[in-house]
Structure formats: structure tokens, C-alpha cells
N, C-alpha and C positions, 0 to 999 in steps of 0.2 A: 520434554516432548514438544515438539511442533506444535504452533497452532495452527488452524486455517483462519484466515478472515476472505470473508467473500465481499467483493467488490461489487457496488450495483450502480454503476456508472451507466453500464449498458442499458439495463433495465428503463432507464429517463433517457436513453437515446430516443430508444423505442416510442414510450410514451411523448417524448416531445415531437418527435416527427408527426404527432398527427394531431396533437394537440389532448387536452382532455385529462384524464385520471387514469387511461387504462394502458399499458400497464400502472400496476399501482406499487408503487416504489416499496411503499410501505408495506405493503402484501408480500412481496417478493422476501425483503427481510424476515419478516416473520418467518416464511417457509424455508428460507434457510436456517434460520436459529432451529427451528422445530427439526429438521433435517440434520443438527448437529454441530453446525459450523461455529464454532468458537467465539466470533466476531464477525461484527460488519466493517465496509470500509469504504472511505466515497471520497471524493475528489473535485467540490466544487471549483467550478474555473468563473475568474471575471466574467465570461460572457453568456454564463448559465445555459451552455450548451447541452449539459447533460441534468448534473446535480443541479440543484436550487436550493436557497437559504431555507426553503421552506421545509425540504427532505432531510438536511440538516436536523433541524431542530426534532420533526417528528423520528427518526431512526437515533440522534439522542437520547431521546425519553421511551423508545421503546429499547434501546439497550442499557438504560439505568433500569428500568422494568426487571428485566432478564439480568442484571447483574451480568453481562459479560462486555467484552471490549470493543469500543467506537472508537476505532482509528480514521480521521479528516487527515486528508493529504491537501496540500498547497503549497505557492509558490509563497513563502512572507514580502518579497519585494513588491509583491503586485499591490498596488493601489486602488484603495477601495472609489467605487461608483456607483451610479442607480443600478437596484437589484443584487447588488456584493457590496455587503459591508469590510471586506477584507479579512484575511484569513486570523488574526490576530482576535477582531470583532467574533465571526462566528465561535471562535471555541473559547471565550468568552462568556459565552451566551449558551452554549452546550455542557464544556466541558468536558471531553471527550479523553478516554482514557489514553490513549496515544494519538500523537498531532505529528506526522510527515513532512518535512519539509523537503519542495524540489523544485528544481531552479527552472521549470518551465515558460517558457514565452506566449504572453498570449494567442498567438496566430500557430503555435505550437498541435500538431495533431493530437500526438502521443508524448509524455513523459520520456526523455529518449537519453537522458545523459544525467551524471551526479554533479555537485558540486566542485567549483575549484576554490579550493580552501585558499589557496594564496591570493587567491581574487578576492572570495568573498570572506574568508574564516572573520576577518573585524568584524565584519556586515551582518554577522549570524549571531554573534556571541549576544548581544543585550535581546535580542528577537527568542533569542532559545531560552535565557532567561526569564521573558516575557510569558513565555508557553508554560514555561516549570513554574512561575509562579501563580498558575493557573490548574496546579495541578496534574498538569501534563505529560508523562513519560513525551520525549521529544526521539524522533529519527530523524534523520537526515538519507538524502538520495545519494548513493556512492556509485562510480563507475567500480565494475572489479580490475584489478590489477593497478589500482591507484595509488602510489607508492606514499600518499600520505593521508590516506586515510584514518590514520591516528589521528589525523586532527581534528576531527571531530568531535574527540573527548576534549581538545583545549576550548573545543567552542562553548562546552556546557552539555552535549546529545549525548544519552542516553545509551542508545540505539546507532547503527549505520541498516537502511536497507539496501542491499546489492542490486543495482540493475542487472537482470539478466535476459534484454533481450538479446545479446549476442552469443550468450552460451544455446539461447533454444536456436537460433541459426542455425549454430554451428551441430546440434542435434539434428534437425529438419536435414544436413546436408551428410550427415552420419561421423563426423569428424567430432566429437565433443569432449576429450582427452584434454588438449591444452586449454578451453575454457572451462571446463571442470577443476583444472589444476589453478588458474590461475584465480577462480572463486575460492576456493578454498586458501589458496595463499593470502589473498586480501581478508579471508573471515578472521585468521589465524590471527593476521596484524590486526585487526580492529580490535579480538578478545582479548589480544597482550595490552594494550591500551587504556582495556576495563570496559569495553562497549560489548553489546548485544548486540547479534548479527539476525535483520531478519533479511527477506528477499522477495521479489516479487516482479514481474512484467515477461509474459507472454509463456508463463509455468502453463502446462497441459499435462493429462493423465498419462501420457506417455514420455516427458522428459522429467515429470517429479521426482519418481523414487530414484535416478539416479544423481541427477541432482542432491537429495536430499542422505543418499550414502555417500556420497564423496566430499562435501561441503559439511563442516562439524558444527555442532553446537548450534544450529538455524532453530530461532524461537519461536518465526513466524511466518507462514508464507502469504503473500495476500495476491488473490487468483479472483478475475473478473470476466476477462476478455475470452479467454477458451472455453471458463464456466461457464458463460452463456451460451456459447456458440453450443457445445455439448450438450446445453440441457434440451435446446432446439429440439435435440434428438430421442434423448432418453428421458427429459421431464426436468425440472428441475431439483425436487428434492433428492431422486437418485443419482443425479449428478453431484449433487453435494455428499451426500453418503458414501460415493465413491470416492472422493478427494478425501474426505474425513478417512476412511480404509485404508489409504496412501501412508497418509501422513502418520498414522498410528504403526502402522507396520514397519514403516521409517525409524520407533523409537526402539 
């Protein structure tokens, strides 16, 4: 079965554009765990644009509380500085049930591309190590249709998560046939490999469940960015309810 983990990236946009406590990171999580959602998931960046070490550590301890899963996404190359102890340091210090790694750039808006294994696969292997000896189920950020994305498994990961902002494009534009196929092609190679396939970047209530019939075996989907936008509208706990709905009728 699928899992949901709800991203609360946005929720600290929020709150930091104005300064202050409210939105309250940690409020939000709770109402999504209470709401159903299987896991939380965040994304601290070097420049503490959104998450902060300190949201880190408190939605840690409240999903050791809850017994369910804290997936921390990051880039391992970035270099820690005031305010980021670097991504190695926080889950560290957390522990978090799955650790993400993705090759984004600091001046990077969005998470927007996977790994290149022949670039970087040396560069990963003692870092992914690093994570599992921490206890970490590891992913790594995969473009789909990347014709070596088995190497992942040489790196030490666990996990690959598929990017798929190009297959919701290609939704958005009504065409999503050949990027449905070709997610599914790259899930297939990953599971011959020995890796778990989750996925995640710019899924919404209306490209998930196809998504999620066409592409096999997906453990995990991690949904932030349209969450929130949607819950704008309906609340947030009923927008998780509803993703939670998806995904179980998905099994």
C-alpha cells in the first residue's frame, strides 16, 4: 500500500514571510498526522528559507511520539554554515526514519532534476553509508526515464524517488500516456535492481490515482506544494483525508 507523507515546507514559507510562530509548523504536523497522513516530510535548505534546524528537531520528536515516518530531504554536497549544521549533522541529531537525498543548488527554487550517477555515484556512496549508519532508510532523487538508475542500488540507497514534475505537466496539458509509461519503465528498472520506488514533486488530487494505477509497486508518495494550495480551500485536515482516500483506493 502507498504511503502519504505530507510535506510542510510551505506551511514555514508562510510563517516566515512574516516572521513569528504562526503558522505553527508543528501545529500543522500534528493536524496532518491526526488527519491520517502516514508521515511527515521537510526539506531543510542551507538558507533556511522555509524549514529550520529547529522544525527539524521538534516534528522529529513529534513523529518518534506517533511512531510513524520523518523523511528530511537534502542535498548531502551542501556545506554546512550559520544556521545549517548540514544535512549529514541534522539527521544525526533526529534520526529520522528515511533521509532523501537531492542534488539541488542553493539558489535552486524547486527540487527540479535527479542525480547523475556517473557524476556523482563515488560522491554518494560513503554519504549513503553515512545516513544507514544512522539508521536511515536512504532515497535518492531520480529523473524518470534515466537509463541507470539501478545505480543507485550500487551506491548503498535503499529507495530511488521519482521526480515527477514533468509527468504533472504533461497531465496539466492532457498528454500523460508517454510519461506515465516512461515512470513506470524507470519504477520497473529500479525494483529489478532491489530498490523501492517512491515519488513525489507537484502530485495533486487529480493526477494521483493515475499516476499511482500506471506506475507499480510506489511505497510512497510525498505531496506538499498542491496540499497546501488545496487545503487553502477545503481546510487542511480534509485535504489530507482526501489524499489519504486516493492513495488507499490506489491499493
Amino acid at each position: 500500500m502507498t504511503a502519504l507523507s505530507v510535506n510542510l515546507n510551505k506551511i514555514a514559507v508562510l510563517r516566515n514571510s512574516r516572521g513569528g510562530r504562526e503558522p505553527d509548523v508543528l501545529q500543522a504536523g500534528i493536524a496532518c498526522l491526526d488527519a491520517g497522513a502516514d508521515g511527515l516530510t521537510v526539506h531543510p535548505r542551507p538558507d533556511a528559507r522555509h524549514i529550520r534546524a529547529d522544525d527539524v528537531e521538534a516534528l522529529g520528536a513529534l513523529c518518534r511520539h506517533r511512531a510513524v515516518e520523518f523523511n528530511v530531504e537534502g542535498n548531502p554536497f551542501a556545506p554546512p554554515r550559520p544556521g545549517y549544521p548540514g544535512l549529514l549533522a541534522l539527521c544525526e541529531a533526529v534520526r529520522p526514519a528515511q533521509v532523501t537525498l537531492v542534488p539541488d543548488g542553493d539558489g535552486q527554487l524547486t527540487s527540479d532534476h535527479g542525480f547523475d550517477f556517473a557524476r556523482d555515484g563515488a560522491a554518494l556512496r560513503p554519504l549513503v553509508a553515512a545516513f544507514k549508519a544512522l539508521g536511515c532508510r536512504v532515497s535518492v532523487f531520480v529523473d524518470v526515464g534515466d537509463p541507470d538508475v539501478a545505480q543507485a542500488a550500487a551506491c548503498g540507497a535503499d529507495r530511488v524517488e521519482l521526480y515527477t514534475g514533468p509527468y504533472a505537466e504533461a497531465f496539466a496539458a492532457g498528454t500523460p500516456q508517454a510519461a506515465l509509461a516512461a515512470a513506470a519503465a524507470t519504477a520497473r528498472l529500479a525494483q529489478a535492481a532491489g530498490l523501492g520506488v517512491n515519488a513525489g514533486h507537484d502530485l495533486n488530487q487529480a493526477n494521483l490515482p493515475a499516476f499511482l494505477a500506471a506506475v507499480p509497486g510506489v511505497l510512497e508518495v510525498s505531496i506538499g506544494h498542491a496540499l497546501i494550495g488545496e487545503a487553502l480551500y477545503a481546510g487542511l485536515a480534509p485535504t489530507v483525508r482526501a489524499y489519504r482516500a486516493l492513495v488507499r483506493a490506489a491499493a
